[in-house]
MARLUM-69470 format. One record per residue (C-alpha): residue number from 1; residue in one letter; x, y, z. Coordinates in nm, 3 decimals. Layout:
N
(rec NUM a (X Y Z)),
...
% end
This chain:
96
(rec 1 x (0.000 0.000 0.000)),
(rec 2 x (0.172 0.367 -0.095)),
(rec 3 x (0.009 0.657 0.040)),
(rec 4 x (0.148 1.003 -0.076)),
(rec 5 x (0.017 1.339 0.066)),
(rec 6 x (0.114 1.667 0.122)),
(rec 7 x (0.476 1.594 0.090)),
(rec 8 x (0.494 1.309 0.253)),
(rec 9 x (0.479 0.941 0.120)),
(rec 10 x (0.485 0.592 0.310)),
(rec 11 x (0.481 0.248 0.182)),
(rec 12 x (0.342 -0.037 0.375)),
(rec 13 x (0.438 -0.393 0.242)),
(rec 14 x (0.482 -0.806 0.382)),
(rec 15 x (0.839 -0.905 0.363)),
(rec 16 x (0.993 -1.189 0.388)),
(rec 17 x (0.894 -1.393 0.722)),
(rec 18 x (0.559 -1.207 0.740)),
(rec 19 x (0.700 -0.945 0.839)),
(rec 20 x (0.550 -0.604 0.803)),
(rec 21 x (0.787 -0.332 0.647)),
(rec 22 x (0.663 0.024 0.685)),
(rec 23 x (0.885 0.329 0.469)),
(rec 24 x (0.829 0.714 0.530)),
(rec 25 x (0.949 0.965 0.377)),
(rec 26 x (0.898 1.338 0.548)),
(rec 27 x (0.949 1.703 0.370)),
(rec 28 x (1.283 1.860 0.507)),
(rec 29 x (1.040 2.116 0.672)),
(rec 30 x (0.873 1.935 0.893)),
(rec 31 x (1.265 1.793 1.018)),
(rec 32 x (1.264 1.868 1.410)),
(rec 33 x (0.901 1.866 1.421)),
(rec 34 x (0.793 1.574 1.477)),
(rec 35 x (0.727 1.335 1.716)),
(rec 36 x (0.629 0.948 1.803)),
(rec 37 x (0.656 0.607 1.695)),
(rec 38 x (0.889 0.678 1.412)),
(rec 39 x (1.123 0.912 1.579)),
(rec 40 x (1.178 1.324 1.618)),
(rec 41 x (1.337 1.323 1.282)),
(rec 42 x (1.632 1.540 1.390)),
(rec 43 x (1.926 1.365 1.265)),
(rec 44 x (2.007 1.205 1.609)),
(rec 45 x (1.929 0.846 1.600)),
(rec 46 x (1.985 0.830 1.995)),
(rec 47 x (1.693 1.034 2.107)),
(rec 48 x (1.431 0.877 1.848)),
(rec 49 x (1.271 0.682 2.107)),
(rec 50 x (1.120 0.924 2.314)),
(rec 51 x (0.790 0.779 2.515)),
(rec 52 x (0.473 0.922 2.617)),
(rec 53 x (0.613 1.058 2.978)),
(rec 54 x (0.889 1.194 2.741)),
(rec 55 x (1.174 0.966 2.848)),
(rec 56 x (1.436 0.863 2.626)),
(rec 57 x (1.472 0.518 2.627)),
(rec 58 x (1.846 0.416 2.517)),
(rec 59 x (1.841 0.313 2.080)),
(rec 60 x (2.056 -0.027 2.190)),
(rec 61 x (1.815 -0.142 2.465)),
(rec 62 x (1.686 -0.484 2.393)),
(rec 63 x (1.398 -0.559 2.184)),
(rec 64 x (1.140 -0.609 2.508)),
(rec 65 x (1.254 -0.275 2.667)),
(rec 66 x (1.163 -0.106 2.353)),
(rec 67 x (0.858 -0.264 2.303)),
(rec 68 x (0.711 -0.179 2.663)),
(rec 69 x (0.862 0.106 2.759)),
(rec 70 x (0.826 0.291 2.398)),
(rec 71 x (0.650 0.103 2.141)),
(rec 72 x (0.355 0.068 2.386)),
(rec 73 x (0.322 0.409 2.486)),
(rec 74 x (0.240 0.534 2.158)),
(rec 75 x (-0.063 0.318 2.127)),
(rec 76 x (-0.362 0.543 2.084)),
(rec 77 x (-0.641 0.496 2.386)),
(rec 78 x (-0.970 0.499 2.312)),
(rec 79 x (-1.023 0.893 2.353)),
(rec 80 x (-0.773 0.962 2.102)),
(rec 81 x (-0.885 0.705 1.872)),
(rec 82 x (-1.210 0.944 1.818)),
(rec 83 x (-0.953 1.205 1.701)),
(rec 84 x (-0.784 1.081 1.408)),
(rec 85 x (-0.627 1.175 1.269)),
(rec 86 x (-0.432 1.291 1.581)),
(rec 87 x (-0.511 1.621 1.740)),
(rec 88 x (-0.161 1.820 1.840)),
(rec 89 x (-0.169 1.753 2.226)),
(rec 90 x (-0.220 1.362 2.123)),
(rec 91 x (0.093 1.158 2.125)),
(rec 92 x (0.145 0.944 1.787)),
(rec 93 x (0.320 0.981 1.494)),
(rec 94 x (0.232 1.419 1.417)),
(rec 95 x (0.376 1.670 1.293)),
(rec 96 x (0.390 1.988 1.551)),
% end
């Protein structure tokens, strides 16, 4: 699936394994404003995972911590799910 908007563009495909492969691409003026499950787009891959409470949780922690600690904060509750696309004070993948 390829979805292109607004100057941005992501691909979703099943690799190999079942394995779900997800691509974005971003304008270069949204860089540093971003936020969420795919990382702040700064640059910096050592402060992409940034969680919900705003901790950074360390890019070579093991595949469990990132899961909990990160990859689970970012799930939407069902408040936010009402709101999508995300409003700006939600926490997912947005551009602020």
């Amino acid at each position: 699936m390829l979805w292109r908007g607004e100057g941005a563009a992501a691909e979703i495909s099943l690799g190999a394994g079942n394995q779900l492969s997800i691509a974005v691409q971003l304008p270069s003026d949204v860089k540093n404003n971003v936020r969420g499950l795919l990382g702040n787009y700064n640059g910096i891959a050592s402060d992409d995972l940034i969680n919900r409470a705003g901790q950074t949780i360390p890019a070579d922690s093991d595949e469990r911590t990132i899961h909990y600690d990160f990859g689970e904060t970012c799930e939407l509750v069902s408040a936010e799910k009402t709101q999508w696309p995300c409003a700006p004070q939600d926490f997912c993948f947005i551009v602020t």
